[in-house]
N, C-alpha and C positions, 0 to 999 in steps of 0.2 A: 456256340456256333448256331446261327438260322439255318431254319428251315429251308430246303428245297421250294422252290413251284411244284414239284412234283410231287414232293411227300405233303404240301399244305393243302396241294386239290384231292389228295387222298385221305386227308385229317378229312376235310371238309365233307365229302362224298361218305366216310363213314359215319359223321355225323347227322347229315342226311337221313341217312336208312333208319335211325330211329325214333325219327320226327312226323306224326301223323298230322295230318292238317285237316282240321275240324271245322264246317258249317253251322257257326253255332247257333244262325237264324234258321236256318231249315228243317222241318217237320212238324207236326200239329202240336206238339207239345214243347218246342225249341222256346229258350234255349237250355231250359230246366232238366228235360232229359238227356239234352247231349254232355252237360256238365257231370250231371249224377252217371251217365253213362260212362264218360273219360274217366272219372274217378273208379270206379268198379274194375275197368280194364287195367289202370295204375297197379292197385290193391292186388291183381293177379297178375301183374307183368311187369315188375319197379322198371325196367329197361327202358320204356316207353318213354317219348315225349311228344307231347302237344302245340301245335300252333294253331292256337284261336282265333278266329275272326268275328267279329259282330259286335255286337253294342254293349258298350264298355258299363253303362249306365245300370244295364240289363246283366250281366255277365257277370261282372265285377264281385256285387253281392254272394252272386254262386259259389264262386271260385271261394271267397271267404269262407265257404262253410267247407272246404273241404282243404284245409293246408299242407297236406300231404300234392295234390294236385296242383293248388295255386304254383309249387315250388317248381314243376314238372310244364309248367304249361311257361308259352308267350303269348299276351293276347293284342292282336290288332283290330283296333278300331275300327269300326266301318256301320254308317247307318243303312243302306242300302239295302232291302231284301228282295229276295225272287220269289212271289207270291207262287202259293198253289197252282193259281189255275191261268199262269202269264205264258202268253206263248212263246214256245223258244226262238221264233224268228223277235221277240220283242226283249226278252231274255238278253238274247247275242247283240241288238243296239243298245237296249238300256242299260245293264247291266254290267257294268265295265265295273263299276265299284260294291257293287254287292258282297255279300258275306261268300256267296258261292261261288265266282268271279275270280276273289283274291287269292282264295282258297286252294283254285285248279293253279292258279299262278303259279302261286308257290311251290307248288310241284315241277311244273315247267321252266321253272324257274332253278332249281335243283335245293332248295330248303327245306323241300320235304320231301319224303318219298312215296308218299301216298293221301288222297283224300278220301272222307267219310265225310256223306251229307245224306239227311233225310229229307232233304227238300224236294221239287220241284222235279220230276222223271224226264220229261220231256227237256227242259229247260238243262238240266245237269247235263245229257247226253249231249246236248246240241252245244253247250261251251267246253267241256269236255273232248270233244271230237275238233273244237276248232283249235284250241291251246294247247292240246296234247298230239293230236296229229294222229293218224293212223300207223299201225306198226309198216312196216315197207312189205308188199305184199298181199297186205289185207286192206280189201276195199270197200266192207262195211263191218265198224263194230259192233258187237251183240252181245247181250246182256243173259248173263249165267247167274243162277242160282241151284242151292240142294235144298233138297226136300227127302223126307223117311220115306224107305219102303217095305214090303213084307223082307227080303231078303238083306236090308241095309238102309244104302242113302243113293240116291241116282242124281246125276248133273240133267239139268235141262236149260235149255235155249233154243233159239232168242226168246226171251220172254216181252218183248215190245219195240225193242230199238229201230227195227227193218219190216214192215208190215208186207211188204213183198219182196221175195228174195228170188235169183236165180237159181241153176244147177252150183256155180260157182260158190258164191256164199253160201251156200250148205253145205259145201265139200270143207271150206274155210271155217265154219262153224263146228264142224265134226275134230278138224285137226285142235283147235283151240280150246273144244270143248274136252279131247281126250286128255288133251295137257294138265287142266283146272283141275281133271280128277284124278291123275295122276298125285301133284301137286298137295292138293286139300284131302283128299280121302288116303291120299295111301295106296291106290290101286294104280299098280306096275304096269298091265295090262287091259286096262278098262275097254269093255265092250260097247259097241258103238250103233243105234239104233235108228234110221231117220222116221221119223211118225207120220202117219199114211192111215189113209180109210180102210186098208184091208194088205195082210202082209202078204198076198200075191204079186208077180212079178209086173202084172199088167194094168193094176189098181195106181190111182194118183195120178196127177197132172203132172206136163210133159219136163216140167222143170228139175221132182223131186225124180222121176225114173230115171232121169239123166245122172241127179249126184248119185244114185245108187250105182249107176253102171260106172260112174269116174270111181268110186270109194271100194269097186268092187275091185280095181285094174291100179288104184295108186296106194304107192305104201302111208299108211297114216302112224300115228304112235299108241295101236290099238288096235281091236280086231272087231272087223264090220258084219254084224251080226242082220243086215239087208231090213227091212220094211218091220215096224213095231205098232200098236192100236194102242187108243186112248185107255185102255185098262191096265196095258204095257209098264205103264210109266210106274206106279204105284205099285205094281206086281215085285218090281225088278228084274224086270225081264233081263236088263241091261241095267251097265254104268252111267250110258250116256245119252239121252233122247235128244236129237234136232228136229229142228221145225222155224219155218218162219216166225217173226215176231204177233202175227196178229193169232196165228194158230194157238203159238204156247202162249201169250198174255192169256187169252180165252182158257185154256187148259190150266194154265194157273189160278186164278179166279174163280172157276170151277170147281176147282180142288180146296181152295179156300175155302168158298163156302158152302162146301159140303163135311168140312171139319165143325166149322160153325154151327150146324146142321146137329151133328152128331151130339156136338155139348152140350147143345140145347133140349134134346130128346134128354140127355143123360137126366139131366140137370131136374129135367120135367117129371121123369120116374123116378129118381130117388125123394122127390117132396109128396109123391103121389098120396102116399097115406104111412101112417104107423111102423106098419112090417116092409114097405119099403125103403123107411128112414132106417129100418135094425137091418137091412139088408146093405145098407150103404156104409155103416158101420162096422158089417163084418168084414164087405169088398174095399172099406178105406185102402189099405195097403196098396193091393192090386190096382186101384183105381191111380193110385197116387205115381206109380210107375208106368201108368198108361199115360195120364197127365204129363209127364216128363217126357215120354217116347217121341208123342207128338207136340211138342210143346214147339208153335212159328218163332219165338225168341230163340230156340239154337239154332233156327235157318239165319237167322234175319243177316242180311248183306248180299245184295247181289252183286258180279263186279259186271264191270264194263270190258269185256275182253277183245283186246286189240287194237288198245291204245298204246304210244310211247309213252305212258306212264299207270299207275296202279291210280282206278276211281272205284270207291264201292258205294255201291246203295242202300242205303237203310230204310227199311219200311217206315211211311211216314208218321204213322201211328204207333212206333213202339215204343215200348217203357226201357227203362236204364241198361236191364237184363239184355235183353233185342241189342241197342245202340253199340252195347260193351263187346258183341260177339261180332256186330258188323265191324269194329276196331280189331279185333281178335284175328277175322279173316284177313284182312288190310296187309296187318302185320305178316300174316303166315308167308303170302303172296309175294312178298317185299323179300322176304327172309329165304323162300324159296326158289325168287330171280326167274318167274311164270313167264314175265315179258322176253327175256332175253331166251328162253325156250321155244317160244316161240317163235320168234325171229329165226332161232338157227334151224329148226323143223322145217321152216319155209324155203329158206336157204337150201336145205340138205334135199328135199322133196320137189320144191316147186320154184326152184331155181330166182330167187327172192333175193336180195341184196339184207345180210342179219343186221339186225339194230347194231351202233355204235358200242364199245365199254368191255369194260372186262367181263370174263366168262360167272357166271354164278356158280353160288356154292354148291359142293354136292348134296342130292337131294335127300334131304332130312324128313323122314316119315313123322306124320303126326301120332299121338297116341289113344288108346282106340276112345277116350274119351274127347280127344279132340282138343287139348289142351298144347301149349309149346313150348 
């Protein structure tokens, strides 16, 4: 006997979910790292599969070296790429066939359930937001990422997407950012901080006093801990730091390179002399789990939150390690059904029409390595 319409669009949709779709032209080192990357998340996750885009001429060779993946992946062709530094208004006319393009399609399109691209930030968000649409509710999406703290790992956002934001979007940026950590970290109740020149009640402009006074009066999925400072974030003072996009890209950046900073001091005193090299040999150990503590490859992925579909971002500069963990998060996201929580939190709270679909699974904590 055939299959139902109803049980084939449910084969189909479950198929889906474990289909990531890969930009195999995007980022400085594409398409070489997103290959060796796909391949490292395979190796940890056989469940996975891949839909390739990009040049087959390019690509092809890759895939050969790694047969385990070749088996795992589709690859579509496409010569088309979205440069570095191409504007997303030129991006959204040119770009209809690009690597990054076909990629979000596909997601939109329901073949896959999520995209991973290291390309172009600007350009991603801006096809991104036009193919995928905004969740119903949310009316601008913002770009999340974690980062280590003394006390853990904290969410922060927008890291660039909204250079200037209302009271509104920072109340919306708080609801979706308590989600992500809920979601990715594991934290039931994550605490919720808006970042501010000074944690009094009369400090900041007239925009963020306002989401304090709404965050303070409306139920979120979290507990609003009022006004946090740029030392905040890194302290762990909180789970969750908001902030407009021009604030935390600058805060992030920041923080970047003052990591950079640090390794280069390291780096510079242990070559210093003699009994500094024997002193780096005694601190190897130590050193070598500091190295790991901080190490930007377990961040690497930031998604796009508050899209009808999963986008995550991969820093454009990372190695295999990095690309394989922004596929890791992808995955978790998809698996933990972040969008449709959201949706219904909007619904439940902010009288929001929820996204289409069936309800997701219940939520599966990650484990404390971060592993699924």
């Amino acid at each position: 006997m055939s299959d139902s319409p109803q049980n084939a669009q449910a084969a189909s949709a479950s198929a889906a979910s474990q289909v990531i779709a890969l930009d195999a032209m995007g980022g400085d080192h594409a398409p070489a790292i997103v290959i060796k990357g796909a391949a490292l998340a395979l190796s940890r996750n056989a469940s996975l599969r891949f839909l390739v885009f990009g040049d087959t001429a390019q690509t092809q060779p890759l895939l050969q070296q790694h047969p385990d993946l070749a088996k795992a992946c589709t690859l579509r062709h496409c010569t088309d790429v979205i440069t570095p530094h191409m504007k997303p208004s030129l991006a959204l006319r040119q770009g209809r066939q690009s690597s990054m393009r076909l990629a979000i399609n596909a997601v939109a399109e329901g073949e896959a359930s999520s995209i991973v691209s290291a390309g172009n930030t600007g350009a991603l968000m801006a096809l991104a937001k036009f193919v995928l649409r905004a969740l119903p509710g949310i009316d601008r999406p913002a770009i999340a990422s974690i980062m280590p703290t003394k006390k853990g790992e904290v969410v922060l956002l927008d890291l660039g997407a909204n250079l200037e934001c209302d009271a509104e979007n920072l109340v919306q940026f708080a609801l979706m950012g308590s989600l992500f950590c809920r979601a990715v970290l594991g934290t039931e109740r994550p605490t919720i901080g808006l970042l501010n020149i000074g944690t009094e009640e009369m400090k900041g402009h007239d925009e963020i006093r306002t989401a304090a006074n709404i965050l303070q009066e409306r139920p979120v999925p979290g507990i609003f801990r009022g006004f946090v400072e740029g030392n905040d974030i890194l302290a762990g003072t909180v789970d969750v730091v908001v902030t407009d996009g021009f604030t935390g890209n600058v805060a992030l950046k920041t923080i970047e390179g003052t990591a950079q900073l640090l390794a280069h001091f390291l780096r510079e005193t242990f070559g210093s002399g003699l009994f500094a090299k024997i002193g780096y040999l005694l601190a190897r150990k130590a050193l070598a789990r500091f190295k790991l503590r901080v190490d930007p490859r377990r961040y690497n992925g930031a998604l796009f939150l508050g899209l009808q579909g999963v986008c995550v971002k991969s820093h454009g500069g990372t190695d295999e390690e990095g690309f394989a963990n922004a596929i890791r998060v992808a995955n978790n996201l998809v698996k933990y059904g972040l969008n449709q929580r959201i949706a219904e939190e909007l619904a439940l709270h902010y009288g929001a029409v929820p996204q289409a679909g069936d309800a997701p699974p219940a939520l599966a904590l990650p484990s404390a390595n971060g592993s699924v």
